[in-house]
VMD Tcl script that draws the C-alpha trace (Angstrom):
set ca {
  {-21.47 -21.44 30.88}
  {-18.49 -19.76 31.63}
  {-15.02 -20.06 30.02}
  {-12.14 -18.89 31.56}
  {-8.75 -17.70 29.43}
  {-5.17 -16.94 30.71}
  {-2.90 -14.92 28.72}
  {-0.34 -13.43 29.65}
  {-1.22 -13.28 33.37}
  {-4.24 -12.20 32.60}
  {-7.94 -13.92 33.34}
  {-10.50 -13.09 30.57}
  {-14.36 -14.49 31.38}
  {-16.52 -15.08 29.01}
  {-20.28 -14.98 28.96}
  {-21.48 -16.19 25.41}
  {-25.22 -14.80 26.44}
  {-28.74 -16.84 26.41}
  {-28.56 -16.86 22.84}
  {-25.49 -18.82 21.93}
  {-27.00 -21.85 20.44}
  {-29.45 -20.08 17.74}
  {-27.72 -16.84 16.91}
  {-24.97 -16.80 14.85}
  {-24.06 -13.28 15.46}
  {-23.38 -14.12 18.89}
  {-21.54 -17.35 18.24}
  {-19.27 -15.08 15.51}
  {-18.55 -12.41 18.28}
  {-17.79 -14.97 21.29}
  {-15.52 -16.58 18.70}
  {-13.41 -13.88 17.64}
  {-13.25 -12.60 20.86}
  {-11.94 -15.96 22.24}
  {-9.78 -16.18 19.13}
  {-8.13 -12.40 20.20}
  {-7.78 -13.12 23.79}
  {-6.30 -17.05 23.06}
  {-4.20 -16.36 20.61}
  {-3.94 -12.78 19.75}
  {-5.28 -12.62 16.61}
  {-6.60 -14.93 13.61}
  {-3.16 -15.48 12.05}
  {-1.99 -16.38 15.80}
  {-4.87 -19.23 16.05}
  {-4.14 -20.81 12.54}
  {-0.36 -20.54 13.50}
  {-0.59 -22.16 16.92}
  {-2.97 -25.27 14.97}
  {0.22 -25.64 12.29}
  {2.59 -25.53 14.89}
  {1.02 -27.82 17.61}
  {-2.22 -29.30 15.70}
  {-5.12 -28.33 17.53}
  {-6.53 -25.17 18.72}
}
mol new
graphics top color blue
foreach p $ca { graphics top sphere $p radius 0.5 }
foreach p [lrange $ca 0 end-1] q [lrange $ca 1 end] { graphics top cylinder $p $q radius 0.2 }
display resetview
């Protein structure tokens, strides 16, 4: 699967790997790395849930 991100003009793909379903190392990484190019950081995620209540 493929998930696609815009931010800020820019399109971010993301591959998760073969793995993503058993290793949590992988899900961890895809995670933050959605969570960085989403939101911009981890305190940008939890302030975009407060603000509009889903993330």
């Amino acid at each position: 699967m493929i998930h696609i991100t815009i931010n800020s003009g820019i399109v971010c793909l993301f591959y998760p790997g073969p793995d993503r379903q058993t290793d949590a190392a992988t899900q961890i990484r895809w995670g933050l790395t959605y969570i960085k190019n989403t939101y911009g950081s981890p305190c940008g995620a939890w302030s975009h849930e407060q603000a509009d209540g889903w993330y």
